[in-house]
N, C-alpha and C positions, 0 to 999 in steps of 0.2 A: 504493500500500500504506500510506504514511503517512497519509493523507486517511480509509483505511478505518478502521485502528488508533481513530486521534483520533473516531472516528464511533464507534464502539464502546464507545471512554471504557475502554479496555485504561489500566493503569498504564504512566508514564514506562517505568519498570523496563522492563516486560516487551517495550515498543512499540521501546526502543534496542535489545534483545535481538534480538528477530525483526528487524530493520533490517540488524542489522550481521551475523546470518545468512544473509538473503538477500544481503548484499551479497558474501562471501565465496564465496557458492554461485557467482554468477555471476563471479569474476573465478576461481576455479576454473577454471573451462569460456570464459573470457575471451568470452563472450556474453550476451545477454538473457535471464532466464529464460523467457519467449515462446518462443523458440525451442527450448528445452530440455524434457522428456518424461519419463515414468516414469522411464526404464532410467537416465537420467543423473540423475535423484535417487537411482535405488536403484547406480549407481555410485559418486555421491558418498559417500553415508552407508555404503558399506563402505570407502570411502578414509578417512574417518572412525575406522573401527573398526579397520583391519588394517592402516594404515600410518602414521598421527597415533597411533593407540591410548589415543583418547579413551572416558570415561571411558561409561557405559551414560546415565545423568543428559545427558551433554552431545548427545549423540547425540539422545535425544528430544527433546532444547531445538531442534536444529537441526531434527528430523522436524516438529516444531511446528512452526516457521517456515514450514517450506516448506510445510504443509499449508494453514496461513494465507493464505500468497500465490498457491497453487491453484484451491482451492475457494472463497476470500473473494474474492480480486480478480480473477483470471483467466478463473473461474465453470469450472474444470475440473472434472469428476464422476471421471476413473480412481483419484484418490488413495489411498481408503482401500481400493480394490480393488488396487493393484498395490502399495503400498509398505504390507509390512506393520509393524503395530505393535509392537515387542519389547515384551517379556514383563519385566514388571516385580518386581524380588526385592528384597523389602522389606531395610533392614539399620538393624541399633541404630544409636541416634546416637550419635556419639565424645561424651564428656564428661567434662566436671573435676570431681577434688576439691574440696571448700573449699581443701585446705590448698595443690594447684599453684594455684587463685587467687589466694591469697596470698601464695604465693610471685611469680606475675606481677606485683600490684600492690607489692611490695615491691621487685623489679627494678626499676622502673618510675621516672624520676624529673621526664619531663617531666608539667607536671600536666595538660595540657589529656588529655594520654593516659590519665593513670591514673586521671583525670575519666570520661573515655569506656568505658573496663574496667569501672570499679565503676558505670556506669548501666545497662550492657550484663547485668551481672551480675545486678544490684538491681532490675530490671526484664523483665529476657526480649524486651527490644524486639527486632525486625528493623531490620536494619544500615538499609536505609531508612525505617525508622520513625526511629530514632534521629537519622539527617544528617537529617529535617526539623523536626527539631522546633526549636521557636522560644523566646526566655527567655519570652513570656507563656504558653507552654501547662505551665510549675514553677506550682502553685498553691500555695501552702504553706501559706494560710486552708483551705482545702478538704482538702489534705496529698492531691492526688491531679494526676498528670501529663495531660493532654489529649495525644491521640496522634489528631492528626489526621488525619494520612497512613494509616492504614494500610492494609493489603491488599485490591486494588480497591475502594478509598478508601474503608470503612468504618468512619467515627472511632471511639472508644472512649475509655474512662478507665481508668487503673490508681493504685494506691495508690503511693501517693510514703512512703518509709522516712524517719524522722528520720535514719537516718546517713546518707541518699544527701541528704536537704535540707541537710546540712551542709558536706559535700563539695563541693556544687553553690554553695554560695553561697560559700567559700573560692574557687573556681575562677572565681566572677564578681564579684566582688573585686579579682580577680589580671586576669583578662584583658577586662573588665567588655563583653562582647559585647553588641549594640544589638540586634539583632534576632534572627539566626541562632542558636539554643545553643553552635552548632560552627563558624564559620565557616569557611572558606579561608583559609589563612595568605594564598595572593596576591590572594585576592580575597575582600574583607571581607564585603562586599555580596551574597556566593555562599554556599550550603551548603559543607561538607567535599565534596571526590570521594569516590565510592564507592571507589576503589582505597585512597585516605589512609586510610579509615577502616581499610580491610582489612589494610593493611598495618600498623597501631597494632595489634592483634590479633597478627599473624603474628610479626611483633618481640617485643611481650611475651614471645608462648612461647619463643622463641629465646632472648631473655635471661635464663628464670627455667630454659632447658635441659631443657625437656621433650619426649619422644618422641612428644607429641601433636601434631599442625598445628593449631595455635591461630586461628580464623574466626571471624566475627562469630555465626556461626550455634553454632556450637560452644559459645560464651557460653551463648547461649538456649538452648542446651539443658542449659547445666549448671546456668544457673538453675530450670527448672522440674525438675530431676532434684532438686537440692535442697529447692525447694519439695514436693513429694510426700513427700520423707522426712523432711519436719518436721509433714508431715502434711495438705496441701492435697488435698483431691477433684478429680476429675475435670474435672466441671461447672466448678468456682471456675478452675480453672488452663486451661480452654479458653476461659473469657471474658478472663483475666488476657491470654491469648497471642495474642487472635484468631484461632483454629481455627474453620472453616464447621463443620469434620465431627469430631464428640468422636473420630474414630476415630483419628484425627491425635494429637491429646494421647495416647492411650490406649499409643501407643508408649513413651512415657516408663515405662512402668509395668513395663517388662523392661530397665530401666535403673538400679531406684532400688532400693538395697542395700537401703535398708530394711522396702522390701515384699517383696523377695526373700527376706529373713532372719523377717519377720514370722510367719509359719506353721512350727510342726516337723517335720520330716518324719516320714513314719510308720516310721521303722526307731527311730527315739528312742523311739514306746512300746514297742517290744518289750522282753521278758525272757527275753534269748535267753543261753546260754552260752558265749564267746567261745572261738576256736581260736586257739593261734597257734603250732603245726605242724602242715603236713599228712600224715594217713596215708598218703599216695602221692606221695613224691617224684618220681616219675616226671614228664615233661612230658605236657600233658593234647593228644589230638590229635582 
């Protein structure tokens, strides 16, 4: 399955993802998945659902997996006929204010972290967009960040902020990193883990007290929720984000106070005469 993956040129991400999927499917049922068959996939993923009470999202992460190491490597055909697909229910994305962002970077006092908030923010990067980047992809001649990595390794460019170029060069200054932006505290030579990062995220919220779960992804979207209500199109903020499908960006747009409040509604034209008692006290049935 790892042979296949790396054949395919799947992203790091996704390739450890289905890995440690299939890995758990099989120590699950303490066998080979060879031996194993529909009915104990479709047992697993309700042991999944009805007694871990994992999440709709983590469930198809896992249905993926296993569909991967059926039909790709096994060369099984029952899969998409016996294990059905659930049904997918779109949901807004959690997002921040400017003012809990700055309340978080204000919590905040180690810099390498308050560093990683405010590029997180100032950028809309994915959390592994952000752990690869390296000090040569800051251009600051150019004032635009190279994002090499990103999603199924499509590089792109984004505008680099004068306040995020300032921030960035105080912070490499301070901890003047050689290669990596973010390194591994144990290991210099390594990017950040994906958990460190996550958890620089998850801490902030907790420290600035807020009722949100503060995520790398939570960031990016309070940056482009942002971005739209300052007035960024569609198009501009699906290349800024790397979205395949503008329909992706298009989410944000039931997000951003601005365009929600943008148009009146039609009871403000009216010139109606206001009540404020009713002729029938009664309860209406």
């Amino acid at each position: 399955m790892s042979e296949e993956l790396r054949l395919r040129n799947l992203s790091e991400g996704t390739s450890d993802t289905y890995l440690r999927s299939v890995e758990r499917f099989a120590r699950h049922f303490g066998k080979s998945p060879e031996e194993l068959g529909a009915a104990d996939v479709r047992r697993y993923l309700l042991y999944l659902l009805e007694e871990k009470h994992d999440a709709w999202s983590t469930i198809q992460v896992n249905r993926g997996a296993l569909k991967f190491l059926y039909r790709r490597v096994l060369k099984q055909r029952w899969f998409d006929d016996e294990i059905a697909a659930p049904k997918r229910r779109p949901r807004l994305p959690t997002v921040l204010t400017p003012g809990e962002v700055t309340g978080m970077l204000d919590h905040t006092t180690n810099l390498k972290h308050w560093t990683i908030l405010a590029t997180f923010y100032g950028t809309g990067l994915r959390s592994c967009e952000l752990r690869l980047l390296k000090v040569d992809d800051i251009d600051s001649r150019a004032m635009v960040i190279h994002v090499r990595h990103g999603k199924g390794d499509v590089p792109r460019d984004i505008g680099l902020s004068p306040v995020l170029l300032e921030r960035l060069r105080v912070y490499w200054r301070w901890r003047k990193p050689k290669d990596w932006l973010f390194p591994s505290q144990r290991h210099p030579d390594r990017p950040m883990e994906p958990k460190a990062i996550w958890h620089v995220c998850l801490h902030a919220g907790r420290r600035a007290e807020l009722k949100k779960r503060v995520t790398p992804h939570v960031m990016r979207h309070s940056c482009a929720t942002s971005l739209l209500d300052a007035g960024a199109d569609l198009r501009t903020l699906q290349v800024l984000l790397g979205h395949a499908d503008i329909r992706t960006t298009a989410r944000y747009l039931h997000v951003s106070t601005q365009r929600l409040h943008a148009f009146p509604s039609p009871l403000d034209s009216l010139s109606f005469q206001p009540i404020f008692h009713s002729s029938d006290d009664r309860r209406q049935r």
